[in-house]
C-alpha positions as CSV (number, residue, x, y, z in Angstrom):
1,X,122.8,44.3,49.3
2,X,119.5,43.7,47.1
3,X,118.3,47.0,48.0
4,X,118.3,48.6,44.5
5,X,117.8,52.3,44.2
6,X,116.3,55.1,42.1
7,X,118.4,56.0,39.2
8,X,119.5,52.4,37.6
9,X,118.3,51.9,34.4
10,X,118.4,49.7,30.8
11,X,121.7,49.7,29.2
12,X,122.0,51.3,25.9
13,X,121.0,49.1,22.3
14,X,123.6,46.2,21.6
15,X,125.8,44.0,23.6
16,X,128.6,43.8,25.9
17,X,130.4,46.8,26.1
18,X,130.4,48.1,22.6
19,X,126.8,49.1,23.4
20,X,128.2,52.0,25.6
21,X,130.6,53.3,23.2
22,X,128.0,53.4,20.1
23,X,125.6,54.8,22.3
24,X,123.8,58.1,20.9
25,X,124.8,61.4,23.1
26,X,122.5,64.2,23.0
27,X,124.4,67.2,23.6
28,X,122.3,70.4,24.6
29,X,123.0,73.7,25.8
30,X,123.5,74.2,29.5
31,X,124.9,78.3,29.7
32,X,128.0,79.8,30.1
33,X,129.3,78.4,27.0
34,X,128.4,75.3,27.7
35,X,126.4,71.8,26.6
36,X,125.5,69.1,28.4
37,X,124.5,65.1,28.3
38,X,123.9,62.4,30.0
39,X,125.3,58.6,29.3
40,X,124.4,55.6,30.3
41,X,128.1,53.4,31.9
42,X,127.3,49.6,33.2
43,X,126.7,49.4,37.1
44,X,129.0,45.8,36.7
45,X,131.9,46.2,34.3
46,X,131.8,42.1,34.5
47,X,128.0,42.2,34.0
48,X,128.1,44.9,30.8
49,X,124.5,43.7,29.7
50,X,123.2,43.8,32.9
51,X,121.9,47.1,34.8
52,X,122.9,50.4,33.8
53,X,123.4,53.7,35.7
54,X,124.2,57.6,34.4
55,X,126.7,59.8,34.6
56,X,126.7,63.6,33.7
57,X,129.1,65.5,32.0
58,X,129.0,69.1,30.8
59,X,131.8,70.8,27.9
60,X,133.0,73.8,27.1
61,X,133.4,73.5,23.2
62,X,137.5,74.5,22.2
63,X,136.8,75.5,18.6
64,X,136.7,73.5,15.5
65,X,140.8,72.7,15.5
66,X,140.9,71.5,18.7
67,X,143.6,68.5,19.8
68,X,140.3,66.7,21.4
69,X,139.5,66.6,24.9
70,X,141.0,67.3,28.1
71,X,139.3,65.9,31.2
72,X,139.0,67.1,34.5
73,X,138.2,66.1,37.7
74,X,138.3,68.4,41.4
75,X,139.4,65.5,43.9
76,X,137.0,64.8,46.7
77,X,136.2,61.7,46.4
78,X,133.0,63.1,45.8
79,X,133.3,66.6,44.4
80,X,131.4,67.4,41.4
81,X,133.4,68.4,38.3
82,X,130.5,69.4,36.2
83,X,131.3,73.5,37.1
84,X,135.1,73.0,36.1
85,X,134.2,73.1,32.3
86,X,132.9,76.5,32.3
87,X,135.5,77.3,35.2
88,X,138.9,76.0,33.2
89,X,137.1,75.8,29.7
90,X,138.4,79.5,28.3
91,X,141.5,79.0,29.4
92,X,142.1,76.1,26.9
93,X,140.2,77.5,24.0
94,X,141.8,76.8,20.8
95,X,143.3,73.7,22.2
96,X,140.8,71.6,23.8
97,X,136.9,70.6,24.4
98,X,137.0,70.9,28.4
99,X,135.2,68.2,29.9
100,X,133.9,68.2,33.9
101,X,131.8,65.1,34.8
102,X,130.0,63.9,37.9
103,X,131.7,60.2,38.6
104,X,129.8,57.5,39.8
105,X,127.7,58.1,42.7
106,X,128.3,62.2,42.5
107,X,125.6,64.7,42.5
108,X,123.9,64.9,39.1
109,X,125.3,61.2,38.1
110,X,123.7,57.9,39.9
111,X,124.1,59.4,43.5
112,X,125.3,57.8,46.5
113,X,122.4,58.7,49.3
114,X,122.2,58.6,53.1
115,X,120.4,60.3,55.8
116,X,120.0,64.1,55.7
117,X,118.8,66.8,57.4
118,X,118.4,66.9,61.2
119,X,119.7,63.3,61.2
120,X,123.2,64.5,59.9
121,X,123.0,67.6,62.2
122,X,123.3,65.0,65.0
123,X,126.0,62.8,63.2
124,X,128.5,65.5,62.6
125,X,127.9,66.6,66.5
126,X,128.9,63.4,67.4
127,X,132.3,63.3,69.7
128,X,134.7,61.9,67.6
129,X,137.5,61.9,70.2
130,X,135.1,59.8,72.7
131,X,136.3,59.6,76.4
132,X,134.6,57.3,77.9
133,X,132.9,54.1,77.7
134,X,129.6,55.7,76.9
135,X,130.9,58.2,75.2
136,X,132.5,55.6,72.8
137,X,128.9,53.9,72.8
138,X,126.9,56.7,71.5
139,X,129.6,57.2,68.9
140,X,129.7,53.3,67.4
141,X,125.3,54.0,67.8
142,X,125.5,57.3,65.8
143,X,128.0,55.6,62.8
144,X,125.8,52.4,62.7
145,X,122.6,54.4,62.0
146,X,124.2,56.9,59.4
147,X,126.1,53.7,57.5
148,X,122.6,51.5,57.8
149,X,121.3,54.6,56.3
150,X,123.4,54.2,53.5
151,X,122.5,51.2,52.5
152,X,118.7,51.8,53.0
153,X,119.1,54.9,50.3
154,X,121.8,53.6,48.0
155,X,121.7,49.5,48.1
156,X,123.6,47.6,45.7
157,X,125.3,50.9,44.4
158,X,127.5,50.6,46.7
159,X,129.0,47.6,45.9
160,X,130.0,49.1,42.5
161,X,131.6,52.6,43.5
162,X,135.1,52.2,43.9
163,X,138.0,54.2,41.9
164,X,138.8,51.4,39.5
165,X,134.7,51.7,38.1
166,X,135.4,55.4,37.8
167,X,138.5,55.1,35.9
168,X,136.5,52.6,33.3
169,X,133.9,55.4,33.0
170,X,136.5,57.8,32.0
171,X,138.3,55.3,29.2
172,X,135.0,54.2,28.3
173,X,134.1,58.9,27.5
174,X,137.4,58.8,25.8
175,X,136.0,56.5,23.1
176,X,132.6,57.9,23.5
177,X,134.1,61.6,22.5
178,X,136.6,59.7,20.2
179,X,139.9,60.7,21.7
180,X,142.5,58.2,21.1
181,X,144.6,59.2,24.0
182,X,143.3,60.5,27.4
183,X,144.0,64.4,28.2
184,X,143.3,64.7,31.9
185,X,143.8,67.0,35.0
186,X,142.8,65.9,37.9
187,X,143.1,67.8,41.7
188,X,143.5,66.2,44.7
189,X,142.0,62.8,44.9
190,X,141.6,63.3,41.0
191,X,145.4,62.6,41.2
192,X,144.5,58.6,42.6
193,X,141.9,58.7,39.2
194,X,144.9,59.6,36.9
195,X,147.5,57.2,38.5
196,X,145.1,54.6,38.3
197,X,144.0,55.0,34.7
198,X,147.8,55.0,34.0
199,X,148.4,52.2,35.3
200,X,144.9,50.1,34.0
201,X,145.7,51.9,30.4
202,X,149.0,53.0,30.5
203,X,149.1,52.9,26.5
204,X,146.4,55.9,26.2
205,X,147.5,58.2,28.5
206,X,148.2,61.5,26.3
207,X,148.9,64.5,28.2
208,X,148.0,64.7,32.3
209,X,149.0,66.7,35.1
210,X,148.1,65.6,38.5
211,X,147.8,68.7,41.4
212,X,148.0,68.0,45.0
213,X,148.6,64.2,44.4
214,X,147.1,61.8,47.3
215,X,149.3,59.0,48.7
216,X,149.0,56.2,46.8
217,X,151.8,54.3,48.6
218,X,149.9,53.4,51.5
219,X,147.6,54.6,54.4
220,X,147.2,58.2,54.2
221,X,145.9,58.9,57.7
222,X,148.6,59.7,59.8
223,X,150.5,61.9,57.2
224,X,147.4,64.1,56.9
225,X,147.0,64.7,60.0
226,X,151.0,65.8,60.3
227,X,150.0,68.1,57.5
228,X,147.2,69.9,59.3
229,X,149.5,70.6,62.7
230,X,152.3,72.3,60.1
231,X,149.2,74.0,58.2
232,X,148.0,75.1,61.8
233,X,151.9,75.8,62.8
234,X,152.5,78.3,60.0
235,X,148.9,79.8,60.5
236,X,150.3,80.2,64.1
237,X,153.7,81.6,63.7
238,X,151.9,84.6,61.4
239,X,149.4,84.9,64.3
240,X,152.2,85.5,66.7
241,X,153.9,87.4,64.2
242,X,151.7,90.4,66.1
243,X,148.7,89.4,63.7
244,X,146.8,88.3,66.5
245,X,145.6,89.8,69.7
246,X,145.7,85.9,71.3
247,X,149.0,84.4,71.3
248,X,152.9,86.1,71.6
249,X,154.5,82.7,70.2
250,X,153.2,80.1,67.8
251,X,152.7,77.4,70.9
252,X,150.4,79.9,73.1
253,X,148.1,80.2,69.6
254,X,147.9,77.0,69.6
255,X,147.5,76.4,73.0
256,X,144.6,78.4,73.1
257,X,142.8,76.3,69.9
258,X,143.3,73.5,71.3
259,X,142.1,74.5,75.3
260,X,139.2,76.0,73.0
261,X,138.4,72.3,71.5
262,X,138.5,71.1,75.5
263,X,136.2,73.2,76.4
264,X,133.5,72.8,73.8
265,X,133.8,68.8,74.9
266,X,131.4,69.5,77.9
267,X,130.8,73.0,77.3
268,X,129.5,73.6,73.3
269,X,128.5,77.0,72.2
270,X,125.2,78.0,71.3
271,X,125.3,79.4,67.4
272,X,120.8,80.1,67.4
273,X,119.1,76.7,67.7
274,X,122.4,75.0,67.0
275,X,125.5,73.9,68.8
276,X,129.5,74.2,68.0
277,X,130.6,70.8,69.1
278,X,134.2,69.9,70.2
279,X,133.9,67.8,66.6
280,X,132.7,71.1,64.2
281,X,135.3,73.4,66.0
282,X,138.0,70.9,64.7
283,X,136.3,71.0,61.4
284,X,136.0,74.3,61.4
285,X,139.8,75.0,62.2
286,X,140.3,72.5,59.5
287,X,138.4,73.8,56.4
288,X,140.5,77.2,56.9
289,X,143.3,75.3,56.5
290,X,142.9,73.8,52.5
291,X,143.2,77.2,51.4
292,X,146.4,79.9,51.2
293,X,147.1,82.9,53.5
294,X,144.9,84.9,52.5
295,X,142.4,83.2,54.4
296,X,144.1,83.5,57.8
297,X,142.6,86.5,58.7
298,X,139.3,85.0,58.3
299,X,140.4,82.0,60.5
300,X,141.7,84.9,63.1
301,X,138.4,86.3,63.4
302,X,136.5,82.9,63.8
303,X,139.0,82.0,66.3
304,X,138.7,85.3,68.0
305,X,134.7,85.2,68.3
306,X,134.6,81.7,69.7
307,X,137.0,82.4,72.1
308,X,134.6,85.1,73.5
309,X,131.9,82.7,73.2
310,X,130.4,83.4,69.4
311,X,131.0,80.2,67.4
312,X,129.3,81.5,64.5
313,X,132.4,81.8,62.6
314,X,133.9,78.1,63.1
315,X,130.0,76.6,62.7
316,X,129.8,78.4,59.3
317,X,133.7,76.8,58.4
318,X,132.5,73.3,59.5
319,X,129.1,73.9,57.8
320,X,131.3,74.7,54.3
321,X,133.3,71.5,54.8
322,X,130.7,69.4,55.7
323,X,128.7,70.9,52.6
324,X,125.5,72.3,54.5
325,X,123.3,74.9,53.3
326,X,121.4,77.4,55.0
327,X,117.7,75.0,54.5
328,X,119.6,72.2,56.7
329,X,120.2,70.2,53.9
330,X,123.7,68.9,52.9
331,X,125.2,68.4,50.0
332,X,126.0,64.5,48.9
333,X,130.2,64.7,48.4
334,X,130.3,63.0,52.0
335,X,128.0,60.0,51.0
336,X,129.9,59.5,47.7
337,X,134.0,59.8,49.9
338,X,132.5,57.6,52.2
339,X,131.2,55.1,50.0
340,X,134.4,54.9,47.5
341,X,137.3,55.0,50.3
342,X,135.0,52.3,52.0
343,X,135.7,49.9,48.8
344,X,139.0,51.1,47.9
345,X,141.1,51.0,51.5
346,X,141.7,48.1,53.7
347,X,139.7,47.7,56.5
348,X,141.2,47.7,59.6
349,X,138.0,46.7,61.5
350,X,136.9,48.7,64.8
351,X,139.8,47.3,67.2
352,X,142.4,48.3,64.3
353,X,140.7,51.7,63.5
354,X,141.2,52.7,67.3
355,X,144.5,51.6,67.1
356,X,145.2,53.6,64.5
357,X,143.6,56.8,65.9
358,X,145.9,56.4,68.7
359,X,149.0,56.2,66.3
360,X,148.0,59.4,64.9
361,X,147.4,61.1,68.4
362,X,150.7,60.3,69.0
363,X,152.2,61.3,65.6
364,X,149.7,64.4,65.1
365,X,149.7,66.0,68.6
366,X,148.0,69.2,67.5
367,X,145.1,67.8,65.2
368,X,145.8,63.8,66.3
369,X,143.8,63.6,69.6
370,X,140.8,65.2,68.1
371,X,140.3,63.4,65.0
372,X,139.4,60.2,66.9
373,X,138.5,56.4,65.1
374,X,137.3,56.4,61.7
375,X,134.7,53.7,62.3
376,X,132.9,54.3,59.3
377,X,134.7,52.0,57.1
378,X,134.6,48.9,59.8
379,X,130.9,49.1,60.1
380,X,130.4,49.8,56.5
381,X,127.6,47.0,54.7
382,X,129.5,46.5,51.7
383,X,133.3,45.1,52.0
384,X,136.0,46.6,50.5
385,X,138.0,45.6,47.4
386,X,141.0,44.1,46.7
387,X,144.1,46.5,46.7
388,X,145.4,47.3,42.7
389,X,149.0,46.7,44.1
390,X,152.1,48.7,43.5
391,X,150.8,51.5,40.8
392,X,153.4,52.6,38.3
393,X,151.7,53.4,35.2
394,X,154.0,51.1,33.0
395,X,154.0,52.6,29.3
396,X,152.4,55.9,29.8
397,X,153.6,59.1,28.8
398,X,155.1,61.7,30.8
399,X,153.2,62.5,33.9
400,X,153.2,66.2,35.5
401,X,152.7,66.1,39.2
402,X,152.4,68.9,40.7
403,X,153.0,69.5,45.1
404,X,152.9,72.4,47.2
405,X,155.3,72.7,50.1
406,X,152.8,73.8,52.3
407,X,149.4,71.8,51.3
408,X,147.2,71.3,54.3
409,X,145.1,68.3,52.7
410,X,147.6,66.4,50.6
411,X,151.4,66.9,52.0
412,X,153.9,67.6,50.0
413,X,155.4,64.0,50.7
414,X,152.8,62.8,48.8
415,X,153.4,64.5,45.3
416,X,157.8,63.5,46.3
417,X,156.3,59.7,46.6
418,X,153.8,59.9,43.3
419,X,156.1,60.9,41.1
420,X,159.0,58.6,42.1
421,X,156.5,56.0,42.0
422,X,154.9,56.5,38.6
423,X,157.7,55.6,35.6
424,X,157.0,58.7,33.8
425,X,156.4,60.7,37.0
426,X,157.9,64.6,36.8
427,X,157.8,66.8,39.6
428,X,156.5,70.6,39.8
429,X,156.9,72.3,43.2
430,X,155.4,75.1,44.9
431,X,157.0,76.9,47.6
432,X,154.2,78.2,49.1
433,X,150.7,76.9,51.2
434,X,147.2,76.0,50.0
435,X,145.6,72.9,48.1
436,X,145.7,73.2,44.7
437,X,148.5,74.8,42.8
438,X,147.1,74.9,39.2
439,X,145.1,78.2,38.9
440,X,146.2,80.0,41.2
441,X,148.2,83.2,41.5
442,X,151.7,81.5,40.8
443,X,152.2,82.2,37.1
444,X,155.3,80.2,36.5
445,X,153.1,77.1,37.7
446,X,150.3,78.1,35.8
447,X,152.7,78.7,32.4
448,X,154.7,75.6,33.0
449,X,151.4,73.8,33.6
450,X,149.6,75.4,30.6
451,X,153.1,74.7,28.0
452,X,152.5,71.3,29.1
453,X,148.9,70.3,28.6
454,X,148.8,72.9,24.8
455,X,152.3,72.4,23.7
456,X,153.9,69.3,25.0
457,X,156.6,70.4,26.8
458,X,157.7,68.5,29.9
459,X,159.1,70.9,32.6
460,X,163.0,69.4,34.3
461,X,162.2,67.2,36.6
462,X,162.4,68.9,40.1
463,X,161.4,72.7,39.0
464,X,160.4,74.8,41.6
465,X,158.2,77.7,41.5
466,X,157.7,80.3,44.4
């Protein structure tokens, strides 16, 4: 693309890449305990005195004898992990300056922009699950506009988003902070940041703990989508569990969600000047779903309302996911996942993406039929990169991942296959549901994790917490 847009800028005194690490850092104060800066990272890694672009970060100061810095990112791709400082910061007083940063393309960095507004409204209303020819039309229309709209906004960013840039922005804040090792937690896809800066720069990898790791074996589609119909199965068997006034077994809850999702295909609900599409009732019976049980009685009631014809309660789930606010405006973690899967996975083109979806109908009957193509990547202006390869993190030090038996978002499979994969992988379970583990109510994950990023001490491989 030669579209360049706002927030490129002149890279730092100096040459080639030394120039980023000797670059001055004005730190100020940002609340809660907190500073804040800005720093200037090349937009080409190849190109280092050519264009630059920023990225924000924000710290919660440990104390004068700290062991340096621990880093931390929330997953996404997309999420912003500026509020995490003052979030995990306290915790780790004494032992660490808690770092949270916007990556490439993220919210208060260089952000990734597309269309907003009224012209997302009608995007996410789109039928995903399209059932006939024009049907299927208006979809491939409604993706080509919001990805043209990409590139109209965000240009030749795009071309310089993907997960490798972001772990070279994180190596190159280690030596701007002066760490000699990198400390780093990372959630969700944060796990795919730390497994690939171990396997890029295996050598400084200090202490890490990846949470809810994401496949990096392989497509993650179909696996996902299994997780959601055993996140939806448990949420249905405490339903039936006389919980619920709509279902006496786990199949007749779920028989009434997914009738409920036929419906809304050629019925939607009317939630004020809005609609609850067949598309936002699946999101909305999704979002529920990254969370533990204490947010299934919530779910009940959303579920309840729609079914007598309020979908106020599902809208306002699929409005959380998809990040909207109440002015009509969305938040930009969408653009920036869209725009770094796009470069880092494979893409299977239109005819292959259809394909796929019906693999995952067939392998996902619950969640599968609904979820539809993901054309986005086929149509996307900017092609994707060339795959790492097998990811092992040769050299590194030991690795925590942690998995949770129940996890909606990331099955457990995928924590089993990260750290098996990764030479210094070791395995924390939690019996139990939810995304994230780390932080949560479970103390003996939250010691184990906490005597392993302060003190060093690896956990057996293969604990299990409950």
């Amino acid at each position: 693309p030669d579209i360049t847009p706002d927030g490129f800028r002149r890279p730092p005194p100096g040459s080639g890449l030394q120039r980023y690490v000797d670059q001055e850092v004005e730190w100020t104060d940002c609340g809660a305990g907190t500073d804040c800066a800005e720093i200037a990272v090349p937009l080409d890694y190849d190109e280092p005195d050519g264009e630059a672009i920023t990225l924000a970060l924000r710290r919660h100061r440990g104390g004068d004898d700290v062991r340096g810095s621990l880093f931390l990112n929330p997953g996404g791709p997309g999420g912003s992990g500026l509020g995490m400082a003052a979030g995990f910061g306290p915790a780790f007083a004494g032992s660490y300056d808690v770092i949270g940063w916007d990556p490439r393309g993220v919210g208060q960095s260089t952000p990734v922009d597309c269309v907003n507004g009224e012209g997302l409204d009608e995007f996410y209303g789109l039928d995903s699950s399209p059932d006939t020819k024009a049907e299927r039309a208006e979809l491939l229309k409604g993706v080509r506009s919001y990805v043209d709209s990409c590139l109209a906004k965000s240009g030749r960013l795009l071309e310089h988003i993907s997960t490798v840039e972001t772990v070279r922005d994180l190596d190159l804040m280690r030596q701007i902070v002066g760490d000699e090792e990198l400390n780093f937690l990372g959630f969700s896809y944060g796990t795919e940041i730390g497994a690939v800066y171990a396997e890029l720069f295996g050598s400084t990898v200090g202490r890490m703990v990846l949470d809810s790791a994401v496949n990096i074996t392989g497509d993650e589609s179909i696996v996902q989508a299994q997780g959601f119909d055993r996140a939806l199965g448990h949420f249905a068997q405490w339903c039936a569990s006389g919980n619920c006034d709509f279902g006496r077994s786990s199949d007749e809850v779920i028989a009434r969600i997914t009738d409920l999702w036929d419906d809304l295909d050629a019925n939607p609900l009317r939630v004020g000047d809005r609609e609850l599409t067949q598309s936002l009732a699946v999101t909305g019976v999704l979002q529920p779903l990254y969370q533990d049980e204490q947010e299934w009685p919530s779910l009940r009631q959303a579920l309840s309302e729609a079914f007598n014809g309020n979908g106020a309660g599902l809208l306002a789930y699929a409005d959380a996911y998809n990040q909207r606010g109440g002015d009509g405006e969305y938040g930009q973690l969408l653009f920036a996942f869209d725009a770094i899967r796009c470069l880092d996975e494979a893409d299977p083109g239109v005819t292959g993406a259809r394909r796929e979806a019906r693999e995952i109908a067939e392998k996902a009957p619950i969640f599968g039929p609904y979820l539809g193509a993901d054309l986005i990547c086929p149509l996307w202006p900017v092609p994707a990169r060339e795959p790492l390869g097998t990811i092992t993190g040769a050299g590194a030090a030991p690795i925590l991942v942690v998995g949770t038996t129940g996890d909606s978002a990331t099955p457990y499979e995928y924590a089993e296959w990260m750290a098996e994969q990764l030479e210094s992988g070791v395995l924390l379970t939690l019996d139990g549901e939810g995304h994230g583990a780390f932080g949560g109510a479970n103390a003996c994950i939250n010691n184990t994790v906490f005597a392993y990023l302060i003190n060093g001490t690896v956990p057996q491989d293969g604990m299990r917490c409950s």
